[in-house]
C-alpha positions as CSV (number, residue, x, y, z in Angstrom):
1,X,80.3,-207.4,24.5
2,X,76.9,-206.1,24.8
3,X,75.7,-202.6,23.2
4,X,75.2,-199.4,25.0
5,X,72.5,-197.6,23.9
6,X,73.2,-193.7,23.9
7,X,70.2,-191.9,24.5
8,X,68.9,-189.2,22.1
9,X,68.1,-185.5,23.1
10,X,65.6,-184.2,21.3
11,X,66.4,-180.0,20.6
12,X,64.6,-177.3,19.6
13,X,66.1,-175.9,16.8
14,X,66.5,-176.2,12.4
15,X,69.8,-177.4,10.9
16,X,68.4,-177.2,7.6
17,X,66.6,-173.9,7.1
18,X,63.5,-173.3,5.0
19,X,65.5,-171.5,2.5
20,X,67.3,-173.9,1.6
21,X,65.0,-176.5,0.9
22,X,65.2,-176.6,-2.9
23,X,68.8,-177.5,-2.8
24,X,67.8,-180.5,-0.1
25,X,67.3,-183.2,-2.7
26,X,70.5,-182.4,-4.6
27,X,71.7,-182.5,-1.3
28,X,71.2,-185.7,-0.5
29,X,72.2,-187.3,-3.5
30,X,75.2,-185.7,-3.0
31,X,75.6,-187.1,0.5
32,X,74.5,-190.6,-0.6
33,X,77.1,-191.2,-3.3
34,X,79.8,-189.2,-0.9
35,X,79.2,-191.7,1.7
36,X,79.4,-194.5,-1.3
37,X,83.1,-193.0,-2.4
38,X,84.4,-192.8,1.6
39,X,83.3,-196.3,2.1
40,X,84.8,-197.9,-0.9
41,X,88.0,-195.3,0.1
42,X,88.4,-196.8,3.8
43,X,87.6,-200.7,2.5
44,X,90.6,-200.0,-0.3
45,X,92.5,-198.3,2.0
46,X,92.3,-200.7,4.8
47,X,93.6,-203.7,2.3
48,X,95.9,-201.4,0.9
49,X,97.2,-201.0,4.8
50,X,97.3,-204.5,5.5
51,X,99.3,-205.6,2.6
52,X,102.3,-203.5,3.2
53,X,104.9,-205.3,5.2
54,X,106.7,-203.6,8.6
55,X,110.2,-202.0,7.5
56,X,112.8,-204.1,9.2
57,X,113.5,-204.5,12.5
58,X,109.9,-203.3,13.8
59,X,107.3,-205.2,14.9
60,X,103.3,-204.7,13.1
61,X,101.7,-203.1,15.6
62,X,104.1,-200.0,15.6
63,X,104.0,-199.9,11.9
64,X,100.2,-199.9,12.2
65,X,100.7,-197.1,14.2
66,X,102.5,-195.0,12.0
67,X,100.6,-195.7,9.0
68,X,98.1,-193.9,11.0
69,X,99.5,-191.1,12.4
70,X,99.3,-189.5,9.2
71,X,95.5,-189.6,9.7
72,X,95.9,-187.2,13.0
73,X,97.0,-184.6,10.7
74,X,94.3,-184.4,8.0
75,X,91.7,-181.6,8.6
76,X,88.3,-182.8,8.1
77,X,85.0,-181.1,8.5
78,X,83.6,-184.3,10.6
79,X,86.7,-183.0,13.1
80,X,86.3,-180.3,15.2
81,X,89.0,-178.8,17.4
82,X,88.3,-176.8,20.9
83,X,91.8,-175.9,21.9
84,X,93.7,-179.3,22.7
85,X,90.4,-181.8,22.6
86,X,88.7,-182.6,19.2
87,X,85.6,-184.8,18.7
88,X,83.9,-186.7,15.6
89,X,80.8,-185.1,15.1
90,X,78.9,-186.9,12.6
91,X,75.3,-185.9,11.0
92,X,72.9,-188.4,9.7
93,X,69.3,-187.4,7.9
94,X,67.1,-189.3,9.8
95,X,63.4,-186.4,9.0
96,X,61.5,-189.8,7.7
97,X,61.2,-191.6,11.0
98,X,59.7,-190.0,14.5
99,X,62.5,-190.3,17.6
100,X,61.6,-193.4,18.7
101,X,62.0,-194.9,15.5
102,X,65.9,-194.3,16.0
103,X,68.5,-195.8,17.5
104,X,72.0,-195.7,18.5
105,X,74.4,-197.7,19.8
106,X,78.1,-198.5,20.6
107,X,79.7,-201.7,21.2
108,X,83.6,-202.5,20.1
109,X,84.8,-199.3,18.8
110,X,81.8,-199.4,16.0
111,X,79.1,-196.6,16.1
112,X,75.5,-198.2,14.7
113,X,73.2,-195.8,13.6
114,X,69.6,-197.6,12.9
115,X,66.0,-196.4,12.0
116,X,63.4,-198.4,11.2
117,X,59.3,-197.3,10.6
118,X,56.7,-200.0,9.5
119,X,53.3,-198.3,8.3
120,X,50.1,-200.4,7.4
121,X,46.7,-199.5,6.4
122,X,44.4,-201.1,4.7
123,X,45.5,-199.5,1.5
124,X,49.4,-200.0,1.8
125,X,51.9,-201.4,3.5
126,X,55.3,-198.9,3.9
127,X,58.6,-200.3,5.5
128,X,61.9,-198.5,5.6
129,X,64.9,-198.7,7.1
130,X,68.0,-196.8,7.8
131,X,71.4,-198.1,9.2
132,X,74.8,-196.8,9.3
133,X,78.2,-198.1,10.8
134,X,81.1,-196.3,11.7
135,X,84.7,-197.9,13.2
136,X,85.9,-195.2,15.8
137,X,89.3,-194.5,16.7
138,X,91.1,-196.6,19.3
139,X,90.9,-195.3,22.7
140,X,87.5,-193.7,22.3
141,X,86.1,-193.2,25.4
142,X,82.5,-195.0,24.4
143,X,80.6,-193.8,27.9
144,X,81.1,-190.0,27.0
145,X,79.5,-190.6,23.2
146,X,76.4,-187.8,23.3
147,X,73.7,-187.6,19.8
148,X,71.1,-184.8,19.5
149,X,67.9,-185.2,17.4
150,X,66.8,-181.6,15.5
151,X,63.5,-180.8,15.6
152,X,63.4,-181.3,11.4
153,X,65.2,-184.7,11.7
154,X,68.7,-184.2,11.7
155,X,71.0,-186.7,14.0
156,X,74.0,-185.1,15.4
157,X,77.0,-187.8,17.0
158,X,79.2,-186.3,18.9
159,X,82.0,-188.6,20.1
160,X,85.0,-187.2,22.0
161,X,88.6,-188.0,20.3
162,X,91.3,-189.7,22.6
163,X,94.3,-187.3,22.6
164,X,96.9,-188.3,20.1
165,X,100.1,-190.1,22.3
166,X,102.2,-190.3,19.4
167,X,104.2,-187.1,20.0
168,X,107.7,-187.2,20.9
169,X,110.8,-184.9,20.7
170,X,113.3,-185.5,17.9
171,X,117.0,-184.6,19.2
172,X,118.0,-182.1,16.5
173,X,121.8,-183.5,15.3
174,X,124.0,-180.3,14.7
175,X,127.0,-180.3,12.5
């Protein structure tokens, strides 16, 4: 399937203000080894998920289903809820490349979040690169996806959640 790139609007305004610059590199490191723990969480979780067997008499793909349904329920700051829709809105640090040094795309339910600047001079040569990957949630609607580039180099995702189908009445039994 081939990648649909989702442009990138360039705003006018801070997410990180001067005033809290000091704490920015503290910050960070925070934010790297956090994004280290929730990656080695989901790759645990995920063969944790796949070795459990369906209970009797149902097939994988509903148990699949309700291992996840507990998922709807966890509140999240990456979640944010506007009456009955919610959206995924992720942030990513990308102040050490210019905007069209960054890219994003979406192909397969997987967000791909990559940067890459190449300096030379006759002094130095300076390559860095940033990439980050994100499975979405089934059903995501990938053509709606929007990102937003801060003027001091924050990326902001914003990807629209499919609304949950799992709800159902339960007959109440009285005695």
């Amino acid at each position: 399937m081939p990648f649909r790139f989702i442009p990138i609007m360039p705003m006018d305004f801070n997410v990180i203000e001067q005033e809290y610059s000091s704490t920015r590199q503290q910050f960070l490191a925070d934010m790297k080894t956090m994004e280290e723990e929730m990656s080695r969480f989901c790759r645990e979780f995920s063969t944790f998920q796949e070795s459990l067997p369906a209970p009797e008499g149902e097939d994988d793909s509903n148990h699949n289903l309700q291992l996840h349904s507990w998922l709807d329920e966890v509140n999240s700051p990456l979640v944010e809820e506007d009456g009955d829709t919610k959206k995924l809105k992720l942030k990513f640090d990308v102040s050490q490349y210019q905007p069209e040094e960054v890219t994003v795309k979406v192909a397969n339910n997987k967000l791909m979040v990559y940067a890459k600047h190449d300096e030379k001079t006759d002094e130095h040569k300076l390559y860095h690169e940033y990439h980050r990957q994100f499975m979405l949630p089934n059903g995501v609607d990938e053509s709606v996806i929007t990102s937003s580039l801060s003027k001091d180099g924050v990326l902001t995702v914003e990807v629209p959640l499919p609304a949950s189908t799992d709800e159902q009445d339960v007959p109440i039994a009285i005695e």
